[in-house]
N, C-alpha and C positions, 0 to 999 in steps of 0.2 A: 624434328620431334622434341629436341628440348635446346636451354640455350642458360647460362652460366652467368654467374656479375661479371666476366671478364669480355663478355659478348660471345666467347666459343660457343658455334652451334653444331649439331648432329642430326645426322639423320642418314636416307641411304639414296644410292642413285644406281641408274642402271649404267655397268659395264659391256662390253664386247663377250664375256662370260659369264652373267649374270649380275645381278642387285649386288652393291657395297657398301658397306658402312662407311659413310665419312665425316670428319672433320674439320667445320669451316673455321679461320681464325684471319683476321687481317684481310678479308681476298681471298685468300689462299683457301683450296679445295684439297685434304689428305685423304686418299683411299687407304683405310685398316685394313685393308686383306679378308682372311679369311683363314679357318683353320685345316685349310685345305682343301674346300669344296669350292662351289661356284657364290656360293649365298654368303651374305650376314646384311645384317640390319643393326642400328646403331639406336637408343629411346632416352639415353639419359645421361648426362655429364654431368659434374660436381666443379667446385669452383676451384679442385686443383686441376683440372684438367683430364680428370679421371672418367672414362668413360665405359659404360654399360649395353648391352645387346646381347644378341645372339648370332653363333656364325653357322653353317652346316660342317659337319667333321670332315669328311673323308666327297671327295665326286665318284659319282657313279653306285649303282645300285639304290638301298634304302637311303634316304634322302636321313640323317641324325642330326639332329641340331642342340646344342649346348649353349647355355647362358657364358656369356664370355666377357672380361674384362680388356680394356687396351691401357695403359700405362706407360707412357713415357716411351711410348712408340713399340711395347709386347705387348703380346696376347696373352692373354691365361684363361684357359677351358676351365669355367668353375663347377664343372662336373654338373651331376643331378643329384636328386634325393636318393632313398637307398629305394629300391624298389620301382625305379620310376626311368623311362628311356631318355626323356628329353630337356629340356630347360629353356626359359630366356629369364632375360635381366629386365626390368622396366627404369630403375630408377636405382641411384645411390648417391650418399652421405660422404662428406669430405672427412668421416674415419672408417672410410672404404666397407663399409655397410652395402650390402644390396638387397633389394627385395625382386621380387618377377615371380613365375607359375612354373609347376613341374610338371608334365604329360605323361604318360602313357596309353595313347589314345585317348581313353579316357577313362576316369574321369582327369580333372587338371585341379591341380593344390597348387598354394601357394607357396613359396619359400622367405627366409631371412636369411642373406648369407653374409657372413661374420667371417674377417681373417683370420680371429685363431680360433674359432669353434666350424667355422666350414659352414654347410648348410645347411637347412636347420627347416622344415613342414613347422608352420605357420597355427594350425591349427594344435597344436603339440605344446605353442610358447602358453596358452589361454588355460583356464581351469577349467577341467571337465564340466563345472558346476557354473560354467559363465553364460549357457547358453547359448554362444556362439560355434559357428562350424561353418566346413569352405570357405577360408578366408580369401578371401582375389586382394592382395596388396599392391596398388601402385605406384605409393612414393612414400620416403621417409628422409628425416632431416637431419641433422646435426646432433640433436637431442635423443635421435633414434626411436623417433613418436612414429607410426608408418598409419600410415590412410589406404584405406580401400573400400570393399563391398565386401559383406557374405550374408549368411542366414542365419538371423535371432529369432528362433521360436518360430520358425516356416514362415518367416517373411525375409526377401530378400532387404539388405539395407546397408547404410554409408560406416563406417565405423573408425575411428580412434584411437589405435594400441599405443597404450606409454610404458614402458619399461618401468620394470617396477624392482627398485634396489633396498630390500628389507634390511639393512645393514644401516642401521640408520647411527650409531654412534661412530662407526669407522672402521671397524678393528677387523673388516676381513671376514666375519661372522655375525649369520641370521641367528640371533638366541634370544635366551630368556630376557636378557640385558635390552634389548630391543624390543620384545613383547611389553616389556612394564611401562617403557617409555614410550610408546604406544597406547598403552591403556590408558594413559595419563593425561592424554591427549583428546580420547574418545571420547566425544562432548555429543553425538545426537542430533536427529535433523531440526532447525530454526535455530541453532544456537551460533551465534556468533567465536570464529577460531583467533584463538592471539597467534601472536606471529611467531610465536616460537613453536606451533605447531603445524604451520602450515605445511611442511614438506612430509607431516603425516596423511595431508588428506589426498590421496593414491588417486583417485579418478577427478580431483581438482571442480568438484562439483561445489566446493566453499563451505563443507561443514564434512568434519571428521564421524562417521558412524558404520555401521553395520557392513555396509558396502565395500567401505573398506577392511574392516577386520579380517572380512574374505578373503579380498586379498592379497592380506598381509601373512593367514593362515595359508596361502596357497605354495607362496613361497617360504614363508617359516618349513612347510615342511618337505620342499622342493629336497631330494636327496640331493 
C-alpha cells in the first residue's frame, strides 16, 4: 500500500486469524497485531518509520474499527471523531500528522489528526464561504498540504488544502499588525508580486488579491 525513501513497505497479509497489517524492511516480514481483534490493515508509512491504518478493537460481536498508529513497535487507537463509531488512517507526515475518514455507517467524513490537537473533521478546517464540503483526504506531507476529493458547488473534485498561518510577523498572534502587512501587499489579479510578498499569497495562484483576503479574514477571525 505504500513504501518510504528508506524502502519500508506496508501493507496487510492474511493470518491463521485473519488479515494483518505488516511491515516489510530488509526481507524481513513484521506482523503489527492488532488492537485486539482479528483485523488491521496497514496504507501509509512516513520516512521515520511511522506507520498508519486501521485495526478492529475488541473479536467477537460488532466488528469496531479505529484509525491506529504503530511506532517503534506500539499501537495507538487514535480514537474517532466526536459523534462518529469508526475511523481509518490512510496516510501521514513525518510530524506525525495523519489524514483517513470517520464512519458512522454513514455518511463518512474525513479527518486531520494532529498530536497535540487530536482529531479534527476536515471539513470544519475550510470556511464555511469556500464552497467546499465532504472532504475524502488521502495523503498529506511534510508542509501539512493534504490531497483528496470532495464537492465544490455539486460537482465532485480533486482538491489542495494548504495550511494557512495568518501570523505573518511571528509574535504568536493573528492581529491588526498582520492585517496592514497584508494589505500592503494586496496588489490584484495581473499584477506582478515582489518577493517580499510572496508568503502573503495564501492559495499560491502568483498574485495577492481577493481570494486571499478571505482567507486571511477566515483565520483573522478563527476564535
Amino acid at each position: 500500500m505504500d513504501i518510504n525513501n528508506s524502502g519500508q513497505v506496508v501493507g496487510s497479509g492474511a493470518t491463521e486469524s485473519g488479515d494483518h497489517a505488516f511491515l516489510w524492511k530488509d526481507g524481513v516480514m513484521q506482523d503489527l497485531g492488532t488492537l485486539g481483534g482479528e483485523l488491521s490493515r496497514a496504507y501509509g508509512v512516513n520516512d521515520l518509520g511511522d506507520v498508519v491504518g486501521y485495526s478492529e478493537r475488541a473479536p467477537g460481536g460488532d466488528r469496531i474499527l479505529h484509525a491506529v498508529l504503530w511506532r517503534a513497535g506500539e499501537m495507538t487507537d487514535l480514537g474517532a471523531l466526536v459523534g462518529f463509531l469508526e475511523s481509518l488512517a490512510d496516510a501521514i507526515n513525518d510530524r506525525g500528522q495523519a489524514v483517513g475518514l470517520a464512519t458512522r455507517g454513514a455518511p463518512v467524513f474525513g479527518f486531520l489528526y494532529d498530536p497535540d490537537s487530536g482529531m479534527r473533521d476536515t471539513d470544519a478546517l475550510v470556511s464555511p464561504n469556500s464552497g467546499w464540503s465532504r472532504l475524502d483526504p488521502r495523503d498529506i506531507n511534510d508542509a501539512g498540504q493534504i490531497v483528496g476529493s470532495g464537492t465544490f458547488r455539486g460537482l465532485r473534485l480533486a482538491f489542495l488544502m494548504t495550511p494557512l498561518d495568518g501570523d505573518f510577523d511571528d509574535d504568536d498572534d493573528t492581529d491588526l499588525l498582520d492585517f496592514t502587512a497584508f494589505r500592503a501587499c494586496l496588489t490584484g489579479p495581473n499584477n506582478v508580486v515582489e518577493d517580499k510578498c510572496r508568503h502573503y499569497d495564501i492559495n499560491r495562484n502568483g498574485t495577492i488579491d481577493l481570494v486571499d483576503l478571505q482567507a486571511f479574514q477566515w483565520v483573522f477571525g478563527d476564535p
